[in-house]
C-alpha positions in Angstrom: -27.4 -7.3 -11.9 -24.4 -8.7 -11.2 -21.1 -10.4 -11.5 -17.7 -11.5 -10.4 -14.3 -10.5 -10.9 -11.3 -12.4 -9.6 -13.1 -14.7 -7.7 -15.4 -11.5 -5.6 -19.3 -10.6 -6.1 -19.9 -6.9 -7.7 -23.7 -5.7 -7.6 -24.7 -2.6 -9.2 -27.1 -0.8 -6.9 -29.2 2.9 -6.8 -27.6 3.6 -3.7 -23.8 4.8 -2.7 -23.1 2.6 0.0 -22.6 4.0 3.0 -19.6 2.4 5.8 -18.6 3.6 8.9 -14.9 5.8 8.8 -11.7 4.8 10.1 -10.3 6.7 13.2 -6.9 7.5 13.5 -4.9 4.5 15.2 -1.1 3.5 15.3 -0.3 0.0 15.5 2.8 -1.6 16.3 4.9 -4.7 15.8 8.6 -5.4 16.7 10.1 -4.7 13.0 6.9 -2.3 11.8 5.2 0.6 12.9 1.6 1.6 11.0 -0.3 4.9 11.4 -3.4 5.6 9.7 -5.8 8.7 9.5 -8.3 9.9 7.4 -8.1 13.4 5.7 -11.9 13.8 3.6 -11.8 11.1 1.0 -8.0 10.2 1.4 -7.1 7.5 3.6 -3.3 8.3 4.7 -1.7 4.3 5.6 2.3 4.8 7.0 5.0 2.7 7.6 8.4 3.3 9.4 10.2 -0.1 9.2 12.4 -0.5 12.6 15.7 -2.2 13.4 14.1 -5.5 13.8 13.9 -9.0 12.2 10.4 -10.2 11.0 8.8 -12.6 12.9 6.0 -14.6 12.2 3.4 -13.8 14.0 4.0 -10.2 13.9 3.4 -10.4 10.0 0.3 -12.2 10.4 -1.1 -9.7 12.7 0.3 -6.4 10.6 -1.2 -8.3 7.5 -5.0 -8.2 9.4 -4.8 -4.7 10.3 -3.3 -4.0 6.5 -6.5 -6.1 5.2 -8.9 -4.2 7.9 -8.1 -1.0 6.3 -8.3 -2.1 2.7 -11.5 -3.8 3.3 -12.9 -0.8 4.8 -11.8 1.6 2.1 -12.7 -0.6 -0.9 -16.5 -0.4 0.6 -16.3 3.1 0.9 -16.6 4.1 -2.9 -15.6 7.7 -2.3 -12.3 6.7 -0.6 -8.6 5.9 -1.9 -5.3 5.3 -0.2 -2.3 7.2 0.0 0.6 4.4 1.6 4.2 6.0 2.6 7.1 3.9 3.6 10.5 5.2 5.3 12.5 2.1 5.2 15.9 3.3 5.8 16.3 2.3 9.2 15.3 -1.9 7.8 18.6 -3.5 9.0 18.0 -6.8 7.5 16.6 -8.9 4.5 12.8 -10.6 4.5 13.1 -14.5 4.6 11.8 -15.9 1.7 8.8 -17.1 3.3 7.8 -13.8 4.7 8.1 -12.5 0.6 6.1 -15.5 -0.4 3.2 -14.7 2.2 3.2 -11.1 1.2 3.0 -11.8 -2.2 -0.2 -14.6 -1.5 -1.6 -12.3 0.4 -1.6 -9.6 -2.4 -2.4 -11.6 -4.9 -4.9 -14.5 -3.2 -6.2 -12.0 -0.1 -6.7 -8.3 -1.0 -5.5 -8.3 -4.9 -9.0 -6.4 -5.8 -9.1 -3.7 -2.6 -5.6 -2.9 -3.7 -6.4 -2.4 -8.0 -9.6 -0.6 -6.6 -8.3 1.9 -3.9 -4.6 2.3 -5.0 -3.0 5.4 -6.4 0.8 5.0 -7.2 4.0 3.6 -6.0 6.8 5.0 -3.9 9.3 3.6 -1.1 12.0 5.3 0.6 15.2 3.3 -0.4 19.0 3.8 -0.3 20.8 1.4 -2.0 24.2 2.2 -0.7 25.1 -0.7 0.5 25.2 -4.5 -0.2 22.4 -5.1 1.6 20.2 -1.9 0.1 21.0 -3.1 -3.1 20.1 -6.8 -2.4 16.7 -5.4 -1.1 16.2 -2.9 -4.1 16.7 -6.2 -6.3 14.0 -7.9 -4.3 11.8 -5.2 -4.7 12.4 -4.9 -8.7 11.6 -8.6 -8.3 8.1 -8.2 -6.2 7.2 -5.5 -8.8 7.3 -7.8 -11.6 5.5 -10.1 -10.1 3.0 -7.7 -8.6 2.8 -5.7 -12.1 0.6 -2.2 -10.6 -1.7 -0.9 -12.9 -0.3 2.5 -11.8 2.9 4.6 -11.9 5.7 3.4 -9.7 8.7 5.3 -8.0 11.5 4.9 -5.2 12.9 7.7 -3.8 15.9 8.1 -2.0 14.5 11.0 1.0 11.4 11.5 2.1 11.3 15.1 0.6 10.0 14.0 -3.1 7.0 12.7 -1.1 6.3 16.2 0.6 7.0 18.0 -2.7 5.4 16.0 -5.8 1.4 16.5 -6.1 -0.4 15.5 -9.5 -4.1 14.9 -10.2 -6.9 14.6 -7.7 -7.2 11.9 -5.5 -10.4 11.2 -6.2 -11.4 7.4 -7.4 -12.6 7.5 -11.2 -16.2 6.9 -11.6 -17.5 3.3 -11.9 -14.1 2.7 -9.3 -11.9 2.0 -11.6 -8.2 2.8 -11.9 -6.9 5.3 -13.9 -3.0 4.1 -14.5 -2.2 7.6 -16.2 -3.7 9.7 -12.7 0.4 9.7 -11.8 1.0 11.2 -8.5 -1.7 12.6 -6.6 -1.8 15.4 -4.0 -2.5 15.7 -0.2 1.4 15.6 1.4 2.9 13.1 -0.2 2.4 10.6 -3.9 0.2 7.8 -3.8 1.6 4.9 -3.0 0.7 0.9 -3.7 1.1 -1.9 -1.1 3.7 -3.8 -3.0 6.6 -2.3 -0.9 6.1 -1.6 3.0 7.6 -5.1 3.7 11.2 -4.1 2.5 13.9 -1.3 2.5 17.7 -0.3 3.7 
């Protein structure tokens, strides 16, 4: 049996299916550094935004690495992601066409990994200046248009991400998202993929 759901193949099936884990790896572009690692059924995805413009190319490739780990969690039924971004040292504004390939690529690319393994919504944002409270406008923006069907937050320091733990992190059965699980545990809240591109 079978059927399709925003334009993707689901199959129910006897068996859990079974993928090969993630190791740990950092990867790097100019404006963006990206750690992952695994901690039991949490994957851990962060982001520390550098003092860099975004170019091209280095968006397309952070984009693939972002898809490889949501691809590889979304087959791995067991799993959900945890995503933390410190975005106070961003010294500049996205180009509009850098937002709109985000947003395609959330929407078009990797809309279903993200409803299936997400758990939350946090960035790191000061908006003390004209240019952090131009970007938390573009980010109000990106969240209506990316509407999460979880709970949502920006913090100011990266200690309300040590500090606040919630439910378990575990994905509810039949993989489908909870929106009242709130903030989960493990270090730091659940976060969605609708923010890592922006931040002062």
């Amino acid at each position: 049996m079978g059927w399709t759901v925003w334009g993707c193949p689901f199959f129910l099936t006897e068996q859990v299916p079974k993928r090969q884990p993630l190791g740990p790896f950092t990867f790097q572009v100019p404006f963006m550094e990206m750690s992952y690692r695994e901690e039991e059924q949490v994957g851990h995805l962060e982001f520390l935004v550098k003092e860099a413009p975004i170019e091209d190319d280095a968006l397309d490739q952070l984009l693939e690495e972002l898809r490889r780990v949501l691809v590889n969690l979304a087959r791995r039924p067991e799993m959900v992601l945890l995503l933390r971004t410190d975005a106070r040292r961003a010294s500049s504004m996205p180009a509009m066409r850098h937002v709109r390939k985000f947003l395609s690529f959330i929407q078009k690319e990797v809309g279903t990994e993200c409803v299936l393994v997400g758990r939350g919504s946090a960035i790191v944002l000061v908006p003390s200046t004209l240019l952090g409270r131009a970007v938390l406008r573009l980010v109000q923006f990106v969240q209506r248009m990316l509407p999460a069907p979880y709970p949502q937050a920006i913090v100011a320091n990266l200690a309300p991400a040590s500090e606040r733990k919630g439910a378990s992190g575990r994905r509810p059965p039949g993989g489908l998202v909870d929106a009242g699980l709130g903030l989960v545990g493990n270090g730091f809240p659940a976060i969605s993929l609708d923010f890592w591109l922006f931040g002062v």
